[in-house]
C-alpha positions in Angstrom: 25.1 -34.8 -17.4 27.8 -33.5 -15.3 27.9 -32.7 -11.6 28.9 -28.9 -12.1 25.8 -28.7 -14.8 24.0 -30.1 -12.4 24.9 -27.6 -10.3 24.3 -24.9 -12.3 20.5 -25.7 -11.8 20.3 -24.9 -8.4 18.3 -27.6 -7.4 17.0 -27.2 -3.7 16.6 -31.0 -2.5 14.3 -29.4 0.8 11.6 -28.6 -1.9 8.7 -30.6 -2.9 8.7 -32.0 -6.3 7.1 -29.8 -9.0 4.2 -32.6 -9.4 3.6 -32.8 -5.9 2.9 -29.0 -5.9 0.8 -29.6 -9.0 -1.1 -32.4 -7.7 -2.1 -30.0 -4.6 -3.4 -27.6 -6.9 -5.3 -29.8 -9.2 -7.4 -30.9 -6.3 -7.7 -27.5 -5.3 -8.7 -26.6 -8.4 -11.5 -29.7 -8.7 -13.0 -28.6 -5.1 -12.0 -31.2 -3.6 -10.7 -29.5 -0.7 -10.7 -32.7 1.7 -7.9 -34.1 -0.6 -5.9 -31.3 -1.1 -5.9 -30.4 2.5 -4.5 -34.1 3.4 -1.7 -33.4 0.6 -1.4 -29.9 1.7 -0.9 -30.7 5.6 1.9 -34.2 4.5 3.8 -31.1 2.6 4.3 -28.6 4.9 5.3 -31.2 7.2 8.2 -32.3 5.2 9.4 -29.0 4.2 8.1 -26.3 6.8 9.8 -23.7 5.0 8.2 -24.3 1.7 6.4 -20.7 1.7 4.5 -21.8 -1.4 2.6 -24.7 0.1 1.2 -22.4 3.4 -0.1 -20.4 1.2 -2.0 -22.9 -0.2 -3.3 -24.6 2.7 -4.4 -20.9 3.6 -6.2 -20.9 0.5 -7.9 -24.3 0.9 -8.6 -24.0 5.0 -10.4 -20.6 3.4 -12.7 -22.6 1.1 -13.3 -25.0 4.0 -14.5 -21.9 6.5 -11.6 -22.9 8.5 -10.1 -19.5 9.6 -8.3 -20.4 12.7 -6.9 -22.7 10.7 -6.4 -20.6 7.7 -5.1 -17.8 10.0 -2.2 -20.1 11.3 -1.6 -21.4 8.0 -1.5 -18.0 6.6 0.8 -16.5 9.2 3.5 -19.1 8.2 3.5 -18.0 4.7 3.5 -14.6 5.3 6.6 -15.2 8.1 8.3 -17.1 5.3 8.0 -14.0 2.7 6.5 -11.0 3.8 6.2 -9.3 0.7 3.5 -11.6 -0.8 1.0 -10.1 -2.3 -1.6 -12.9 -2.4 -0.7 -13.9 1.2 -1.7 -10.0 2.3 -5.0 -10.8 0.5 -6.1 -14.0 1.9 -4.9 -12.6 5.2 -7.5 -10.3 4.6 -10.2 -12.1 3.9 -9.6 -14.5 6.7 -9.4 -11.6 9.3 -12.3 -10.0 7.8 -13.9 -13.9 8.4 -13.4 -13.7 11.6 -14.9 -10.5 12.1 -11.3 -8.4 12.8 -11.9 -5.7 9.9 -9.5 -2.9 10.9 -6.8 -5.6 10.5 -8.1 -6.8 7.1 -8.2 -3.7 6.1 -4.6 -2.7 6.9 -3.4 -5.8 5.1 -5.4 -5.9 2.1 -4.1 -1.7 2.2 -0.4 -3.0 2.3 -1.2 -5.4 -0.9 -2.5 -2.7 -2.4 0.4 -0.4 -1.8 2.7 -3.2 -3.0 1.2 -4.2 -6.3 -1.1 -1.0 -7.0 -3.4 -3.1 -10.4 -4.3 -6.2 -7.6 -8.0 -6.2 -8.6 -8.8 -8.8 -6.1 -7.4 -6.8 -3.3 -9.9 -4.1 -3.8 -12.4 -6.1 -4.4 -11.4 -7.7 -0.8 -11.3 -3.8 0.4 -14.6 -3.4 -0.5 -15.8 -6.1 1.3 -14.4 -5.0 4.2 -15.7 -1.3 3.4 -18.9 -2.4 3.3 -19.1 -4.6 6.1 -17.4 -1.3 8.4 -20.4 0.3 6.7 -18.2 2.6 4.9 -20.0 2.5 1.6 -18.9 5.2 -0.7 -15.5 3.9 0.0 -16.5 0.7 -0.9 -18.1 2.1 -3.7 -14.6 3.4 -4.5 -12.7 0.3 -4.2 -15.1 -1.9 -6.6 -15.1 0.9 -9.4 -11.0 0.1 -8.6 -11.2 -3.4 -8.9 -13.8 -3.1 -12.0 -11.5 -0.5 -14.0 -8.0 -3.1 -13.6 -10.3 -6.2 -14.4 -13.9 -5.1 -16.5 -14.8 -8.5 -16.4 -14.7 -9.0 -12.3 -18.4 -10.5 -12.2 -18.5 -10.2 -8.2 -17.0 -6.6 -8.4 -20.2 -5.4 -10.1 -22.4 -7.5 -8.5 -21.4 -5.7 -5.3 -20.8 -2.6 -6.5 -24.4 -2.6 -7.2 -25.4 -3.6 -3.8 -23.7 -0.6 -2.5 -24.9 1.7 -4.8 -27.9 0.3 -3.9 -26.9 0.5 -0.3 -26.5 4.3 -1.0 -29.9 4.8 -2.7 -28.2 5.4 -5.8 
């Protein structure tokens, strides 16, 4: 092959390798978290501006209740491409973690707003309803999350609480 078809593939030589990314996720995947953390934390190292690979050390310092951790993590993906949906979410669920639930709110609001049939984000929303004991707006936001996704398991499972919550 040619240099100039070469260079028609835009190939970005400060990215990680396609199987390195893949190998990340297929730990994460497998739950084992200690792994893909170690893989996770090598790859941001070599390519800090590899928005792709925050996000997923966000995601895995979340499964390890690590949200200081998680937090930091998450800001860097969310510096590195602010319009990331999923990063808005986990944001959300980590502030909501560590107990700052006006903030998660706001940002699993702004995922919302940006991709309107985001299931998970209202399912997020509810949590967060709930837990600033606003329950018929949690109500709301599961019956949200329920009608973009019917099979969302948790959804119902919490909607129920909260009708339960409501004495309904």
């Amino acid at each position: 092959m040619s240099i100039n078809r070469i260079s028609n593939y835009n190939i970005k030589y400060s990215d990680p390798s396609a199987n390195v990314i893949l190998d990340i996720i297929k730990y994460y995947e497998l739950s084992q978290f200690d792994v893909a953390e170690s893989k996770a934390l090598s790859i941001t190292k070599k390519f800090p501006k590899h928005q792709f690979c925050w996000k997923v050390l966000a995601a895995i310092f979340i499964k390890k209740n690590k949200n200081h951790e998680a937090l930091k993590a998450n800001k860097m993906a969310l510096k590195l491409n602010p319009q990331d949906v999923e990063v808005l979410n986990n944001l959300g669920i980590i502030l909501k973690n560590l107990g700052k639930l006006k903030e998660s709110e706001k940002n699993l609001k702004k995922a919302i707003s940006l991709k309107p049939n985001f299931a998970e984000a209202y399912f997020n929303l509810g949590i967060t309803l709930n837990a600033l004991g606003r329950l018929e707006e949690a109500e709301a936001s599961y019956k949200h999350a329920i009608a973009l996704k019917p099979d969302f398991a948790e959804a119902h499972y919490n909607l129920g609480n909260a009708l339960k919550e409501l004495v309904r």
